[in-house]
Each structure stands twice: as structure tokens, then as C-alpha cells.
C-alpha positions, 0 to 999 in steps of 0.5 A: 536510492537511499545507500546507493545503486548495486548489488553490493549495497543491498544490506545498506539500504535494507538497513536505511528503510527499516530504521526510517519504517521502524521510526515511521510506525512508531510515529503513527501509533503502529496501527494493525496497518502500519505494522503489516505494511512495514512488516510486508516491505521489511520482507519484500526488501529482504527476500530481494536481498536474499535473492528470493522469489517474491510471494506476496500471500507468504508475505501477507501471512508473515505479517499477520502472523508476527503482528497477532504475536505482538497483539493477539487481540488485533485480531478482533480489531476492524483495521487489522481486518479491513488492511488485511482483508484489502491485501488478501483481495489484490493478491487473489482476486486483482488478476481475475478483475483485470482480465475482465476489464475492458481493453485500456491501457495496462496500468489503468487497468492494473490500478482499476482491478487493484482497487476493485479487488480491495473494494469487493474484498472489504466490502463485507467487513465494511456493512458489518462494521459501519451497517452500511454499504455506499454504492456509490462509494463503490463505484467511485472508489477505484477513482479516488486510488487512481486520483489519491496515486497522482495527487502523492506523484504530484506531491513528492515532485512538487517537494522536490522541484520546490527545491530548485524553483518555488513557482513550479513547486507551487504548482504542483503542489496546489494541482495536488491539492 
């Protein structure tokens, strides 16, 4: 959206996002999982650039790979693991949960085995870096994706409609607070 629509404009816009990801992870401190985001969109765009399949494990281990190039010790850092760790989940467990969930609609369905993947993924890591396991936080935390996904929606359309009418970006801005 950014350089334009067309298939001419692909580099353009790979250009645009990765100067604002560049500017966006040096603006959070480039945390082990700001980097792999960045670095898993900055490949996702160019592998469709290039007009290759998308892979997300390949993509995954890039990322690993070209941020323990930049900080070996990241490694042994718990949002390196937990990030990572949350990706590794969705890539190999989220179609098994999904076709072991109840009939439902397929994007609440798709969102509830992404976060289920994450959650059991990380859940391990998670009692060994905090000696604790919240089961209710377990059951609730495919909920608070679902909710945090609608409240950014809501965020990004109140921002945008608070261009043009206040009242209505208000509103929607306080319905995703």
C-alpha cells in the first residue's frame, strides 16, 4: 500500500517496509523478538518479491540464524526463546490443534490453534523462567489473542476514521480500549 498496487512496484514497496522496520526496531531497543519479526517480514516480502514459495520454518531459522550472528548470547536470553519458541509452535503444532477443535467458524478456528500452538509450545520455557504455570492464564490466553487482534482493528480504524469524524474515532478508539 505504501509504493502502490502492481507487480512493477514490489521493490518500492519492500524498500518502504524495511526502512520503517529498520526505523521501528531500533525504536524498541531491537529485542531478540523485534529483530525476528523484522527479520521474518523483511524475508516474507522478499521471497514474494523474488516469487518464491513461502516457508515459514526456513524463514524462522533465517532469523535465528542472522540474529545469533549479530548476538551470540541471545541464545540464552528468555525472549529470544519464548519468541522463537511461540513461532516454532504455530509452524508445527497450529494445523493439528485445528483440525482437533470443534466445528466453528475457520477463522475463529484458525486463531484459537494459533494461540493454542504458541501457548503449549512456550509453556515449558515459561515454568522454567517464572517456577510457575497459570492455568487459567492458559485457558484464557487463546481469548486475550482473539481480543488483543480486535482491539488493534479497532485501534487502526478509529485512527483513521478519527481522520474525517472525531465522534466516530472516538468511538472506536474508546471500544478498543
Amino acid at each position: 500500500a505504501l509504493a502502490g498496487p502492481g507487480y512493477r512496484k514490489r521493490w518500492r514497496r519492500l524498500a518502504a517496509v524495511a526502512e520503517l522496520l529498520l526505523v521501528y526496531t531500533s525504536l524498541t531497543g531491537a529485542r531478540p523478538s523485534v529483530v525476528r519479526a523484522a527479520v521474518m517480514a523483511l524475508v516474507l516480502l522478499l521471497s514474494s518479491a523474488l516469487d518464491e514459495p513461502r516457508d515459514l520454518l526456513t524463514n524462522l531459522s533465517l532469523a535465528a540464524l542472522l540474529s545469533l550472528v549479530w548476538n551470540p548470547l541471545w541464545l540464552l536470553d528468555a525472549g529470544f526463546q519464548l519468541s522463537y519458541g511461540a513461532v516454532l509452535g504455530i509452524a508445527v503444532y497450529k494445523r493439528p490443534w485445528q483440525q482437533g477443535l470443534i466445528a466453528g467458524p475457520r477463522q475463529l478456528q484458525e486463531a484459537l490453534a494459533t494461540a493454542l500452538a504458541a501457548t503449549t509450545t512456550t509453556l515449558p520455557l515459561t515454568a522454567y523462567y517464572f517456577h510457575h504455570i497459570s492455568w487459567l492464564g492458559c485457558l484464557l490466553s487463546p481469548l486475550a489473542v482473539l481480543a488483543a487482534g480486535l482491539s488493534v482493528c479497532l485501534s487502526m480504524a478509529g485512527a483513521v476514521a478519527a481522520l474525517f469524524c472525531t465522534g466516530l474515532g472516538s468511538w472506536l478508539l474508546q471500544a478498543a480500549a
